[in-house]
Kinemage of the C-alpha trace (Angstrom):
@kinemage 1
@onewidth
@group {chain A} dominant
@subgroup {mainchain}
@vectorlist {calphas} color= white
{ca unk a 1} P 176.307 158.674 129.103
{ca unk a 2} L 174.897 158.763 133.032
{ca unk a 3} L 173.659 162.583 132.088
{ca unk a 4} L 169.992 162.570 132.510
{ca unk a 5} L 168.219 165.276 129.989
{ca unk a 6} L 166.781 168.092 131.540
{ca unk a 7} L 163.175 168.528 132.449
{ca unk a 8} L 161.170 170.534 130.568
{ca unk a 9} L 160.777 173.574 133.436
{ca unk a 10} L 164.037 174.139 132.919
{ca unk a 11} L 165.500 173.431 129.416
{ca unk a 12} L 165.083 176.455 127.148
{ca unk a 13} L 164.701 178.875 130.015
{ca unk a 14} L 161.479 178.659 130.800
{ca unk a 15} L 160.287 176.266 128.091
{ca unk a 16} L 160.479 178.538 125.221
{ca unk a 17} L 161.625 175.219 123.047
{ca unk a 18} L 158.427 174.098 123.010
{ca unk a 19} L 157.370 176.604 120.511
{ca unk a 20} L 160.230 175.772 118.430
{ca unk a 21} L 159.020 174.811 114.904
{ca unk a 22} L 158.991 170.919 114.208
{ca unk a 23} L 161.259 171.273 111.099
{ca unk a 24} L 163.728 173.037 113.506
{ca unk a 25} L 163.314 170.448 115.920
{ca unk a 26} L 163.282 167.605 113.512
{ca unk a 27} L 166.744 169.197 112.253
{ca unk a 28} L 168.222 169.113 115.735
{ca unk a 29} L 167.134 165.733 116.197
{ca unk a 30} L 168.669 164.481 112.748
{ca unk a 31} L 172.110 165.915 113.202
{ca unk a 32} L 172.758 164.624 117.188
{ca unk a 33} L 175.093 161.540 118.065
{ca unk a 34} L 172.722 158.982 118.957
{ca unk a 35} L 173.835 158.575 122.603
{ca unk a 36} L 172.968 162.256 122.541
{ca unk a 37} L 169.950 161.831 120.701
{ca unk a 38} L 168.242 159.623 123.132
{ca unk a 39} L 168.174 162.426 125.880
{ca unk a 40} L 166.729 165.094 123.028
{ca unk a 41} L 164.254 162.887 122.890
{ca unk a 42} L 163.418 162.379 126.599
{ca unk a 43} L 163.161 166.212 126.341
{ca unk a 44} L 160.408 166.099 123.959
{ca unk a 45} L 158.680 162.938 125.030
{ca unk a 46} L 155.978 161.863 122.765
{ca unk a 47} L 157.015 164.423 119.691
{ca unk a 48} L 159.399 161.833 118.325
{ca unk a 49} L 159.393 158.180 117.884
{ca unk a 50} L 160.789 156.325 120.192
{ca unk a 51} L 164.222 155.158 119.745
{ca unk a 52} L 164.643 152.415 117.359
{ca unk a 53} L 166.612 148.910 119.511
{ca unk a 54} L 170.689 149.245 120.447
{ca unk a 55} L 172.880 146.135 120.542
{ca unk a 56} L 175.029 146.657 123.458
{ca unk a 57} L 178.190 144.581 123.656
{ca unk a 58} L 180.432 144.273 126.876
{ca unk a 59} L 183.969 144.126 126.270
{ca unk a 60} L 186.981 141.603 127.179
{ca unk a 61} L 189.220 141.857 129.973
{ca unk a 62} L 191.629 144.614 127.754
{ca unk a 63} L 188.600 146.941 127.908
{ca unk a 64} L 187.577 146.671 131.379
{ca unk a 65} L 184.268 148.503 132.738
{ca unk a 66} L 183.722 149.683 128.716
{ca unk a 67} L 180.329 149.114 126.395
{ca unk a 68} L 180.111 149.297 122.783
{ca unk a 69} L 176.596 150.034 121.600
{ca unk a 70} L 175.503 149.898 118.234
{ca unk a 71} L 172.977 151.534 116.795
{ca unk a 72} L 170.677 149.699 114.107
{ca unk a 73} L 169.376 152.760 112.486
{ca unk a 74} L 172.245 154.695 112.471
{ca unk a 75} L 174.988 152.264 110.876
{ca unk a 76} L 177.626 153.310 114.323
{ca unk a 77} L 178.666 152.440 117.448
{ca unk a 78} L 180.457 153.695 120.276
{ca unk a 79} L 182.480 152.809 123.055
{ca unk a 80} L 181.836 154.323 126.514
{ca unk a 81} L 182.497 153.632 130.253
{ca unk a 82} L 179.829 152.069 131.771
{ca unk a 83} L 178.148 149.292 134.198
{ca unk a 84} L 180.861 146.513 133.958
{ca unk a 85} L 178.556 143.643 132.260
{ca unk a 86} L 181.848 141.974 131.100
{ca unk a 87} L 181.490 139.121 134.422
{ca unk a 88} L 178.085 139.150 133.601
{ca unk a 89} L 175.502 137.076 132.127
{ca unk a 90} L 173.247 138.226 130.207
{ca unk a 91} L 169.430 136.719 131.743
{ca unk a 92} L 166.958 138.948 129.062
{ca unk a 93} L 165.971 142.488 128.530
{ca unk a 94} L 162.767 144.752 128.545
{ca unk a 95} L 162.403 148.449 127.400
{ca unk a 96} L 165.858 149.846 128.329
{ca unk a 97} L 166.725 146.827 130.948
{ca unk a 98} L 168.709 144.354 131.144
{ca unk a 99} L 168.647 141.318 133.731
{ca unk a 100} L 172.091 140.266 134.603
{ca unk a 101} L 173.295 137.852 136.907
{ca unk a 102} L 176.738 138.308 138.550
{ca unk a 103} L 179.660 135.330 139.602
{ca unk a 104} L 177.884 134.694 142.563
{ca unk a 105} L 174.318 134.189 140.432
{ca unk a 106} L 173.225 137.494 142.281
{ca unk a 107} L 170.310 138.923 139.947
{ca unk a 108} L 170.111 142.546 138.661
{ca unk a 109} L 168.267 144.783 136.832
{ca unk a 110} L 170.828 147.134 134.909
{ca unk a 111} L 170.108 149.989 132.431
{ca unk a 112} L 173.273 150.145 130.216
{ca unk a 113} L 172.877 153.708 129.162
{ca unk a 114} L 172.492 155.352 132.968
{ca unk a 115} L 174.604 153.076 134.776
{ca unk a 116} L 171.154 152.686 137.034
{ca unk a 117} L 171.051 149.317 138.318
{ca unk a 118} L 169.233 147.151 141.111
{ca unk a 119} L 169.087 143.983 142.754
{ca unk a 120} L 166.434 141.392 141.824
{ca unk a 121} L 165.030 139.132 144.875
{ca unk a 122} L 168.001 136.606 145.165
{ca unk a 123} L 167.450 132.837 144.161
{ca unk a 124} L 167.266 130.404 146.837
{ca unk a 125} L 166.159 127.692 144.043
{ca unk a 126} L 170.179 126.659 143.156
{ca unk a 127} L 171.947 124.690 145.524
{ca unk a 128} L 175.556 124.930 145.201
{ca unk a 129} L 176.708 128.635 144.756
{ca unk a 130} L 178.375 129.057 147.537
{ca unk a 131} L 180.813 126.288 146.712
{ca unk a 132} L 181.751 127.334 143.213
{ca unk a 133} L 180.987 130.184 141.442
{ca unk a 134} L 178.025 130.930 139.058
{ca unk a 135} L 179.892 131.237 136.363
{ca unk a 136} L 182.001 128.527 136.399
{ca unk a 137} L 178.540 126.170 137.185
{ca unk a 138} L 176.996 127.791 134.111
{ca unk a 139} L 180.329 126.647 131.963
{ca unk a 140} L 180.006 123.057 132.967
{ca unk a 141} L 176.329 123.149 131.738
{ca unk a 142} L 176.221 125.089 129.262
{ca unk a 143} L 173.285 127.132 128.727
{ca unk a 144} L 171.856 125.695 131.812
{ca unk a 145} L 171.708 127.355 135.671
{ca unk a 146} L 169.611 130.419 134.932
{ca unk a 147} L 168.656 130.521 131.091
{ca unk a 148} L 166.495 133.001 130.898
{ca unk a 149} L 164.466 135.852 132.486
{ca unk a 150} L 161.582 137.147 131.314
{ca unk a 151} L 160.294 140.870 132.749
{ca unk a 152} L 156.669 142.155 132.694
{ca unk a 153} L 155.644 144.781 130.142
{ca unk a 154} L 156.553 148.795 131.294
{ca unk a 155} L 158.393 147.061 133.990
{ca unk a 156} L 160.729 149.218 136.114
{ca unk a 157} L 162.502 148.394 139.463
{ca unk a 158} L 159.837 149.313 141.651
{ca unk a 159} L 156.900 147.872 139.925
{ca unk a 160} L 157.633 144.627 138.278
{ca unk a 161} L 156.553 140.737 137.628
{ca unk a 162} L 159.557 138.434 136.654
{ca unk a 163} L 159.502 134.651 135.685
{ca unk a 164} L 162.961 132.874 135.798
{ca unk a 165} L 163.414 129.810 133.598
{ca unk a 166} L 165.996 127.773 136.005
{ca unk a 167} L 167.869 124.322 135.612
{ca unk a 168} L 166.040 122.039 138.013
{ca unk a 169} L 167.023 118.126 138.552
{ca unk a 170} L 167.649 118.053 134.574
{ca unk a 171} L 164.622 119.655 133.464
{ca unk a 172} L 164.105 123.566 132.223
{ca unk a 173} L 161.173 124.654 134.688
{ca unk a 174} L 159.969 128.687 135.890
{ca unk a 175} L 160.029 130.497 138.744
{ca unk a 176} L 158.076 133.562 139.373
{ca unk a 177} L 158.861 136.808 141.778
{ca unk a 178} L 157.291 140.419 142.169
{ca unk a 179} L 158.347 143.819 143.674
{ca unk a 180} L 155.543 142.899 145.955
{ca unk a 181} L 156.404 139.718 146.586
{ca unk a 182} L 160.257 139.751 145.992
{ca unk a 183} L 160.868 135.646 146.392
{ca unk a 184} L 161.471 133.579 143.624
{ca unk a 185} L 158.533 130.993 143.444
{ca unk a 186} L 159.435 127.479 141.442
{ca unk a 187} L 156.297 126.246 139.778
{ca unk a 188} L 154.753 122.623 139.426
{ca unk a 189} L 157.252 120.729 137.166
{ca unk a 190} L 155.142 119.812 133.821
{ca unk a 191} L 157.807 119.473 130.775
{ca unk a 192} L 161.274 120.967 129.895
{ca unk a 193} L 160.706 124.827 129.252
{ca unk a 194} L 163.134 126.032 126.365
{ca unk a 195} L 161.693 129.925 126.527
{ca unk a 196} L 158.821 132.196 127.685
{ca unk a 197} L 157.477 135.736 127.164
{ca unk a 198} L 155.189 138.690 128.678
{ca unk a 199} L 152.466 138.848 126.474
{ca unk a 200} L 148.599 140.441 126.790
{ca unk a 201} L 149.599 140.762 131.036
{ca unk a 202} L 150.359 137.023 131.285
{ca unk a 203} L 153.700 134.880 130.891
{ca unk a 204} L 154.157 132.255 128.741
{ca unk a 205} L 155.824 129.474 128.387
{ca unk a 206} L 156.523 127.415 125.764
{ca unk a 207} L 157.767 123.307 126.471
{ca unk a 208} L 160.032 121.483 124.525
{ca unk a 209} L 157.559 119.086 123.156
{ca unk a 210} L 155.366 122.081 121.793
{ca unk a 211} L 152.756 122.992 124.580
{ca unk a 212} L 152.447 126.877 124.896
{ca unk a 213} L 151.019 127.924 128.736
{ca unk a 214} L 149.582 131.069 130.078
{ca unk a 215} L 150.621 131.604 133.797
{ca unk a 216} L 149.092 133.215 136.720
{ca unk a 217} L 151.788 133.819 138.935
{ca unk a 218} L 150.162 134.615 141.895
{ca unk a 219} L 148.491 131.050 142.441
{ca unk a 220} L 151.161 129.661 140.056
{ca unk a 221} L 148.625 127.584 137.592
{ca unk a 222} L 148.183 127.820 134.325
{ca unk a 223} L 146.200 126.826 131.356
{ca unk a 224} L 147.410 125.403 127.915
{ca unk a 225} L 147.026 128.065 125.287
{ca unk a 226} L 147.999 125.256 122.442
{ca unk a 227} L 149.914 122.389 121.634
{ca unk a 228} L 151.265 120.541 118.866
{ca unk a 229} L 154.259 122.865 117.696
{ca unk a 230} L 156.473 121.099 115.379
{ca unk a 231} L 159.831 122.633 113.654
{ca unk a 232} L 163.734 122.057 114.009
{ca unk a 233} L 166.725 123.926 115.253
{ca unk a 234} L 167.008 126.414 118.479
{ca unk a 235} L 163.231 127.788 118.950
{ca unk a 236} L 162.394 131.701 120.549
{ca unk a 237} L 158.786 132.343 122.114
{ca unk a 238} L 158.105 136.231 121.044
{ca unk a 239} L 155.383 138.505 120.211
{ca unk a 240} L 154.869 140.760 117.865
{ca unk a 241} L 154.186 145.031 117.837
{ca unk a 242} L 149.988 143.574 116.889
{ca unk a 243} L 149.873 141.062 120.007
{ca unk a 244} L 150.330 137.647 118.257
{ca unk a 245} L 152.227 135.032 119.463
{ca unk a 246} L 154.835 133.955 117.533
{ca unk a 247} L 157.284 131.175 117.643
{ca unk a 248} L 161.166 131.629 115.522
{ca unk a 249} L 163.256 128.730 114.550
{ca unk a 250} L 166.595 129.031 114.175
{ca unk a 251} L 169.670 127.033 113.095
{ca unk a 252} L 172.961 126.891 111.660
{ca unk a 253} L 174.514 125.562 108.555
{ca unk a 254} L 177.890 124.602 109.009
{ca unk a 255} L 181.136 125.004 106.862
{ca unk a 256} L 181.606 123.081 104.105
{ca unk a 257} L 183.195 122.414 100.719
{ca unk a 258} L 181.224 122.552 97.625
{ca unk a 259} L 183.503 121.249 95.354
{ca unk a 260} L 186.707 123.472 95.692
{ca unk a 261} L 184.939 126.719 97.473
{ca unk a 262} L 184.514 126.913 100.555
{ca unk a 263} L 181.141 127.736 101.956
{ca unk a 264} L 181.011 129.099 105.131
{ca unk a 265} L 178.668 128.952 108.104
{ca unk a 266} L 174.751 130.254 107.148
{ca unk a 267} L 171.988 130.947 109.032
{ca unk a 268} L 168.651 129.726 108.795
{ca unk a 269} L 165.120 130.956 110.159
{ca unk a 270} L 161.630 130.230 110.355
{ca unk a 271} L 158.579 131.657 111.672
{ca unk a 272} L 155.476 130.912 112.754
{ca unk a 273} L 152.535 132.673 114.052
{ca unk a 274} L 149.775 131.135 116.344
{ca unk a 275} L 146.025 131.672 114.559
{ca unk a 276} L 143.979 132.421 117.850
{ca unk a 277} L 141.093 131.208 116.141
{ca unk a 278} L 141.736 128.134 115.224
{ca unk a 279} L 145.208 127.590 118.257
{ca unk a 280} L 147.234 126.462 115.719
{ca unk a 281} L 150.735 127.744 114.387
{ca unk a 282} L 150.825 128.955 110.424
{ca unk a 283} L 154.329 128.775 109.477
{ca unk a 284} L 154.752 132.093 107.634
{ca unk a 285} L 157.366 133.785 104.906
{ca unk a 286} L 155.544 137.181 105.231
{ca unk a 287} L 155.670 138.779 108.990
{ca unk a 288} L 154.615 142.432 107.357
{ca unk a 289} L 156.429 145.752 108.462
{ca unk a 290} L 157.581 143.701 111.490
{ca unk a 291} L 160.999 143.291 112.449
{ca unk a 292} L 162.473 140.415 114.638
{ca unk a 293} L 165.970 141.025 116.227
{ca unk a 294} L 167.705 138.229 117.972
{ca unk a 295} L 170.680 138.503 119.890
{ca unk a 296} L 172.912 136.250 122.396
{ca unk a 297} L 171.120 133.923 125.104
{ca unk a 298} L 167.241 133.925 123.941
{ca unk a 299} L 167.876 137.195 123.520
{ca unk a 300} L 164.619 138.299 121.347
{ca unk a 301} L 162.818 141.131 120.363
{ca unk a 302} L 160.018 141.889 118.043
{ca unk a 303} L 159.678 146.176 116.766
{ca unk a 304} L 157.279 147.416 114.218
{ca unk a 305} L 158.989 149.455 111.080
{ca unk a 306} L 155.501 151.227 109.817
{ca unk a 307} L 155.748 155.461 110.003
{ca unk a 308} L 154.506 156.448 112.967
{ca unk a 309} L 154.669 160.162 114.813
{ca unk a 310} L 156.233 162.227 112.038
{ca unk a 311} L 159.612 160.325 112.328
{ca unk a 312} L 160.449 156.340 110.387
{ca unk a 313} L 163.572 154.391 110.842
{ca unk a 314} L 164.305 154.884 106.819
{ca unk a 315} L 165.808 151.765 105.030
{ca unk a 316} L 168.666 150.742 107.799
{ca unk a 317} L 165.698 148.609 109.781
{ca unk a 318} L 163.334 146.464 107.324
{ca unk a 319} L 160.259 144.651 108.108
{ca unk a 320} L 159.837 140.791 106.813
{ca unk a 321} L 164.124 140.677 108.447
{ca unk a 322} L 165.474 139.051 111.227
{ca unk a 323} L 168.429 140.669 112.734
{ca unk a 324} L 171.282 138.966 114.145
{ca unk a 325} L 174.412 138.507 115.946
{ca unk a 326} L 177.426 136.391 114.742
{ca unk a 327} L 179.194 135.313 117.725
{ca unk a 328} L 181.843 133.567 114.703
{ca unk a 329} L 181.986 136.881 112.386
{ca unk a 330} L 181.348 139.464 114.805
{ca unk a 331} L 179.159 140.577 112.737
{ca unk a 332} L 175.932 141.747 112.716
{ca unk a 333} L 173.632 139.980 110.216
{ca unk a 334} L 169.966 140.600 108.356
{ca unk a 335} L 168.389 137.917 107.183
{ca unk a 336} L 165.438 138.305 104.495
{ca unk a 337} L 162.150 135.599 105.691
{ca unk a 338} L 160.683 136.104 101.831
{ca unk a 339} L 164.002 135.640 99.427
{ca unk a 340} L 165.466 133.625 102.608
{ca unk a 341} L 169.057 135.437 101.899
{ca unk a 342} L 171.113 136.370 104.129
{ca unk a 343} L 173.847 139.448 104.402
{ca unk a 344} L 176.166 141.025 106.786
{ca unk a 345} L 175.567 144.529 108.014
{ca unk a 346} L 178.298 146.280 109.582
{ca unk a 347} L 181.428 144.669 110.770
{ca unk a 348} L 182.397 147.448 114.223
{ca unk a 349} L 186.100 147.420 113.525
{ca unk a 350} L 187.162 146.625 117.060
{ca unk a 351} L 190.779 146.770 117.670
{ca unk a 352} L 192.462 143.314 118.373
{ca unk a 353} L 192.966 144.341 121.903
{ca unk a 354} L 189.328 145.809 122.421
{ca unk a 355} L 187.173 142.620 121.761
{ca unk a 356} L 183.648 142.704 122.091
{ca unk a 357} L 181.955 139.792 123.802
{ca unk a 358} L 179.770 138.590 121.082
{ca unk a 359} L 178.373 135.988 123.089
{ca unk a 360} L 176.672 138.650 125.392
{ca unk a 361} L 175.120 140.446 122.860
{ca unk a 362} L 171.857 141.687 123.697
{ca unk a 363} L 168.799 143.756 122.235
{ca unk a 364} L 167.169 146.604 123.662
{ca unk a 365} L 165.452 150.194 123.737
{ca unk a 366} L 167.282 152.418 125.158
{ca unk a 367} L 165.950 154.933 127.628
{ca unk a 368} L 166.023 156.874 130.668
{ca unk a 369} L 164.480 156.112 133.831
């Protein structure tokens, strides 16, 4: 898994492959492992479509410094040795990153699938880390401390923009930091943030009484895009493979008895998509050939399901779906916007001793460097 693929001056001897006819190529592809598959198609760069999003899933103490990845598309996971996220907690994702922050609350950029990891500028904003440990603040308060951080588009260790949504004297409020300017930056506190996202070169952040803002993070203003968002239950700020903004609701039915059966936990979501025109959200049943996937912590992702290159992700990734992790199950989930049904996908059979940390679940693409 910390192989990187060869370049193309040397695979093939001479780079012969590159005559290879698609169909043979297409073949190769088709038949690899899709940990394998990934550097293939580093190899060939733009020839194939980019590789549809993993779920990767630390594991418990039993199963120290070992990853389980799953693979959407491909209906299988896998198990491997690699970065020990298990202490970690999971801050957000972009491309094939992930943003972790350690015991201590020490900040890093990690990609799962080369082991490659850095350190993001460390946060000066938190008072009290040296006296108890990160983790053990972020237990008291819940989903508190550091909730969430958001990474620029393309964004890679040296060349990045990052806005951190931090606890701060009981309200949710950002911080901003660059690769040129690696110190976290709190901004003026307005209203409790619940979530943000890189969107169109800008961050933004959306309150909890409905204002969406766009950021400059440099002079650390920003402007109200719109306000007035109304809907109930947890709410993720995304956007989608066209460049709209839009806003998912989510929430969770809980056991009960309908008569004598027993009906179990269900899932509920609802979308809605800001009309730029107008600035106002249309709640929406119909989100196209777009796919939303939503994992632990804010953990969001938006990916397009159209044909594109010569390559499609078949029927095992739907448009109009949301994707999902059960932290009760285990399970991973789809959940249909139009019929507004819900099923499970593919329970991973983990041994009892081998448990996956569910609640650390993430989404994203995985790449190399």
């Amino acid at each position: 898994m910390h192989a990187k693929p060869p370049s193309s001056s040397t695979a093939g001897g001479g780079g012969d492959w590159l005559d290879l006819p698609w169909e043979l190529l297409a073949d190769i592809h088709g038949r690899l492992r899709f940990t394998d598959r990934l550097a293939f198609t580093a190899v060939f760069g733009d020839l194939f479509k980019p590789e549809a999003p993993w779920l990767v899933l630390p594991q418990n103490t039993a199963c120290l410094n070992k990853t389980t990845f799953f693979s959407l598309v491909d209906r299988r996971a896998t198990t491997v040795r690699a970065w020990p996220l298990r202490d970690n907690v999971l801050l957000g994702s972009s491309g094939g990153w992930l943003a972790m922050a350690d015991k201590e609350g020490r900040m890093h950029l990690v990609n799962p699938v080369t082991g490659e990891q850095h350190e993001l500028p460390a946060s000066t904003i938190l008072v009290g880390l040296n006296v108890m440990s990160f983790l053990a603040i972020r237990s008291e308060m819940g989903d508190r401390v550091y909730r969430k951080l958001v990474l620029s588009a393309s964004a890679r260790p040296s060349s990045y923009a990052a806005m951190l949504i931090v606890e701060w004297q009981s309200y949710s409020v950002q911080a901003f930091a660059t690769a040129d300017d690696p110190a976290w930056r709190l901004a003026p506190l307005r209203d409790d943030v619940v979530d943000a996202v890189h969107h169109r070169g800008r961050f933004y952040s959306l309150s909890r009484s409905g204002v969406v803002e766009a950021w400059n993070e440099k002079e650390l203003t920003s402007e109200v895009v719109t306000s007035g968002l109304a809907g109930e239950g947890n709410t993720l700020l995304a956007t989608t493979p066209d460049g709209r903004l839009m806003v998912v609701f989510w929430d969770v039915v809980p056991f009960y008895w309908d008569g004598d059966l027993p009906r179990p936990p269900r899932y509920t979501f609802n979308v809605q998509v800001l009309d730029e025109a107008s600035g106002s959200w249309q709640e929406t049943d119909e989100i196209g050939q777009t796919a939303v996937l939503v994992g632990a912590e804010n953990n969001i992702m938006c990916v397009s399901t159209t044909r594109e290159l010569r390559l499609d992700y078949g029927q095992n990734l739907r448009g109009n779906c949301v994707y999902f992790t059960d932290e009760v199950k285990r399970q991973v989930c789809v959940y249909n916007l139009r019929h507004r049904t819900q099923r499970t996908i593919e329970e991973l059979g983990f041994t009892e001793r081998c448990t996956a940390l569910w609640k650390a679940a993430a989404w994203f693409t995985p790449s190399f460097p």
